[in-house]
N, C-alpha and C positions, 0 to 999 in steps of 0.2 A: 265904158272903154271898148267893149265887144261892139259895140252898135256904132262907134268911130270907127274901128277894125274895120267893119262891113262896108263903112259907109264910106272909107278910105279905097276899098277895095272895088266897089262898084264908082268908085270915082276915079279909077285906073292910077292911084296915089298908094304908093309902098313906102312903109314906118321903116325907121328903121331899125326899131328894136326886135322885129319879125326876120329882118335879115341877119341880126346879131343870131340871135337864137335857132336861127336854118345851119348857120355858120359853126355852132358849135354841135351840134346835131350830127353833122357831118363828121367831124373831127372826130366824135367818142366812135362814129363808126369805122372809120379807118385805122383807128387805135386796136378795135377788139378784132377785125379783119386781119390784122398783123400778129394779134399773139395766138390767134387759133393757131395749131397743127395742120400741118400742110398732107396729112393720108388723108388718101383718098375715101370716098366713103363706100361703104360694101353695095357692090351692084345685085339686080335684082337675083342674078343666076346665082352669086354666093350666098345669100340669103335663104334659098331654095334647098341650096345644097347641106347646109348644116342644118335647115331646119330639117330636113329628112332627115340626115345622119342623126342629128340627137333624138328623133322623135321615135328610134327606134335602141332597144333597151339589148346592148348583147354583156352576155359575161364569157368571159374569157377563159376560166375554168372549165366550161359547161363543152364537152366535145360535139355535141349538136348544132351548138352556133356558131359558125363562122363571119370574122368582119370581112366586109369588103366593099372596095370604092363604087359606084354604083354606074360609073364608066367602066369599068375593068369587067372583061370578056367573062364569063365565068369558066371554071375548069371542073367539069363534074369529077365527083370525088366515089370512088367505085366503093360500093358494099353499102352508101350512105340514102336512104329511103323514106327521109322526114319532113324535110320541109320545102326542096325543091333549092335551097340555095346554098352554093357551091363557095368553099375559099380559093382564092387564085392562085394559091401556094399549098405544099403542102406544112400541115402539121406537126408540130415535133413531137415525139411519145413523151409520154412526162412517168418515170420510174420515181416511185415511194424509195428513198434514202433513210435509212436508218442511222443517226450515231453512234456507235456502240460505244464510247467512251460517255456518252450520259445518262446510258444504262449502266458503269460498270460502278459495283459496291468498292464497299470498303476493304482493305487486305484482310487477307483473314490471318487465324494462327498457323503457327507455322508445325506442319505434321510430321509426323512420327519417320525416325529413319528406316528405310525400307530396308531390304536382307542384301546381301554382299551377291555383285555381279558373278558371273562366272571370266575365269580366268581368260585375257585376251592371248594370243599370238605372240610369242616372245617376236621383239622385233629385231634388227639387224643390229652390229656392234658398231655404233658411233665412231668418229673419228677420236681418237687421241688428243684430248687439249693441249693448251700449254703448261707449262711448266710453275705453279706456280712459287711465292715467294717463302725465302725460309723462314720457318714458325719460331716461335720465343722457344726460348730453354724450358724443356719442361721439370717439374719437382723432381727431388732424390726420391727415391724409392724405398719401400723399408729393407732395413736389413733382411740378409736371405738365411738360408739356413746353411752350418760351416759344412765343404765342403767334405764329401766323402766318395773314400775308390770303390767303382763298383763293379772291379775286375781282381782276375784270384786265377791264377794258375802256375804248375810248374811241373817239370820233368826231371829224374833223375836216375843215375844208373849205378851199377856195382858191378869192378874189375873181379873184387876176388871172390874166390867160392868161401862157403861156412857149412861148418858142422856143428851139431846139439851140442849142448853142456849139460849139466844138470839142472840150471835154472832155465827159465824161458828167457829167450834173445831178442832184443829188436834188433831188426833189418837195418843196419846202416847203411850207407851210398858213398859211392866217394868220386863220382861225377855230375856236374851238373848241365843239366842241358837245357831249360827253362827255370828260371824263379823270380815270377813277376814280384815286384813288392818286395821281397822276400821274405815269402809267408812259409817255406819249408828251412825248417830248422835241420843244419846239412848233422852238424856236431850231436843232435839227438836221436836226427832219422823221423821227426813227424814233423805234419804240416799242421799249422794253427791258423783256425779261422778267427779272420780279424772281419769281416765281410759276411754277417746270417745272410744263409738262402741253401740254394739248393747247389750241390757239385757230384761231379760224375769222379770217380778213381778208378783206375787201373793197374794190374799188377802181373808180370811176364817172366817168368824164373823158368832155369834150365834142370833137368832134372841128372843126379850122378845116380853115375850104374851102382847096379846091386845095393841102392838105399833109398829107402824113404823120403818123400817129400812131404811135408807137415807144416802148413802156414796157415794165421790167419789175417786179414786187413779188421783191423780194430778202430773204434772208435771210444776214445778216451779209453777204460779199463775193461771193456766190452768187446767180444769179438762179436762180428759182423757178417764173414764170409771165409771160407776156407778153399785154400788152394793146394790140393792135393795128389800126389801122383805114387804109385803101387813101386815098392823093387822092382827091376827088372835089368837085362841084361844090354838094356839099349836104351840108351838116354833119349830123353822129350825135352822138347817147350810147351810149358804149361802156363795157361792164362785164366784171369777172372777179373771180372770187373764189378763194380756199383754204385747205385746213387744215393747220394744219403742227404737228408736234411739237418744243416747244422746250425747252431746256435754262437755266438761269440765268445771265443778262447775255446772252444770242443778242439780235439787232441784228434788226429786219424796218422796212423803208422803201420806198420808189417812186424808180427811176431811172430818169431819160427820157437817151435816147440822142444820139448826140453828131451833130455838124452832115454828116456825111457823107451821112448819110440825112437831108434834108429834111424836118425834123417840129415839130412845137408840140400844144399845147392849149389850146382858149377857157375863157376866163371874163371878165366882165364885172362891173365896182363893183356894179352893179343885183341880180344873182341870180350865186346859187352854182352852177356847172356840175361843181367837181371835190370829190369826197369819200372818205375813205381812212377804212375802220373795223374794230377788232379784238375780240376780247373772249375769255374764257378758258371752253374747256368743260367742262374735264376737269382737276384739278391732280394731277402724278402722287403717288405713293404713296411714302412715305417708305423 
């Protein structure tokens, strides 16, 4: 068949099965013309240009090596004396960053309280709030203890005069000028403490001529204190006082003495010459 081929072909006679077959030939080639990519293919100058860039090894870490386009100017970089090639920018400093949250442990225990500050600055008085609302009732309270008076005084005086008998006399009164309470007993002439503690008394008598004055402020059957004055031809006012500590129901009154010794005291309807007065200073403590 090759040697009718030839012998077709030097006989200027074409098969047709040579033109079937040129025909499709053709065809798978304008098929795969079609589905190739239309980029272009790298010219010889880009080919040059990456095989240098890659043919040269930089790290980027490394402060000695600088990249750079190999059209770009170079920009000598001052203080740098190594290789002779220069980056076209400067450098950014690269600072070491620590985290300190992935160093930090775990909480620890919690320590001991330390000692007390010293005192600050009292500061200025705030304003006044408001007002506020009213609070619930609160509980009864217990009972208290009963009520007692913790007052005691009184004053009293005498119009007429007295003279000795043969027994001893208490000093009666027959004006009253204070009786708190009514702690002085007017019908016996003494004052009875209803109130222990402490009280002060006083006692003021006029003295008669050419007689004796002989008293004394007693407590309960006890004399205390004597009020005394000489004969003489000129009458006085004679005074004494005292403090006595008493106890509950103690008796305090004025006894004038009995006729052996020669004595009296004046007074007159007109004016008060004799005054007896006590009063409570101190109540003792329960």
């Amino acid at each position: 068949m090759l040697k009718h081929s030839l012998t077709a072909l030097k006989g200027g006679e074409e098969p047709q099965w040579l033109v079937m077959v040129t025909r499709r030939l053709l065809g798978h080639v304008l098929i795969f013309i079609c589905l190739t990519p239309t980029t272009g293919a790298p010219s010889i100058e880009n080919i040059e240009e990456e095989s240098s860039t890659q043919d040269r090894c930089v790290r980027c870490c490394n402060p000695h090596e600088y990249p750079m386009h190999p059209t770009t100017t170079p920009n000598p970089v001052p203080g740098q004396h190594h290789s002779g090639y220069y980056p076209p920018y400067p450098m950014p400093h690269i600072h070491p960053h620590i985290n300190i949250t992935i160093l930090k442990g775990d909480k620890g225990e919690k320590g001991e309280r330390g000692p007390h500050g010293k005192h600050g600055k009292e500061g200025p008085i705030g304003i006044q709030g408001p007002m506020g609302h009213k609070g619930e009732r609160g509980l009864a309270g217990i009972p208290g203890d009963s009520y007692k008076q913790h007052y005691s005084a009184f004053s009293v005086g005498r119009k007429k005069g007295l003279h000795s008998s043969d027994y001893y006399q208490t000093l009666l009164f027959d004006t009253t000028f204070v009786n708190l309470y009514g702690h002085f007993n007017m019908f016996k002439g003494k004052f009875y403490c209803y109130i222990p503690g402490i009280y002060y008394f006083n006692l003021n008598i006029h003295t008669w001529n050419f007689k004796e004055t002989y008293l004394h402020i007693m407590k309960n059957d006890q004399d205390m204190v004597i009020c005394y004055a000489q004969p003489s031809d000129r009458s006085i006012m004679q005074s004494q006082s005292i403090m006595l500590e008493l106890e509950e129901n103690d008796e305090v009154w004025v006894r004038l003495y009995k006729r052996e010794r020669e004595n009296a005291v004046y007074s007159d309807d007109v004016d008060i010459y004799v005054t007896f007065n006590g009063y409570l200073i101190k109540p003792s403590l329960d």
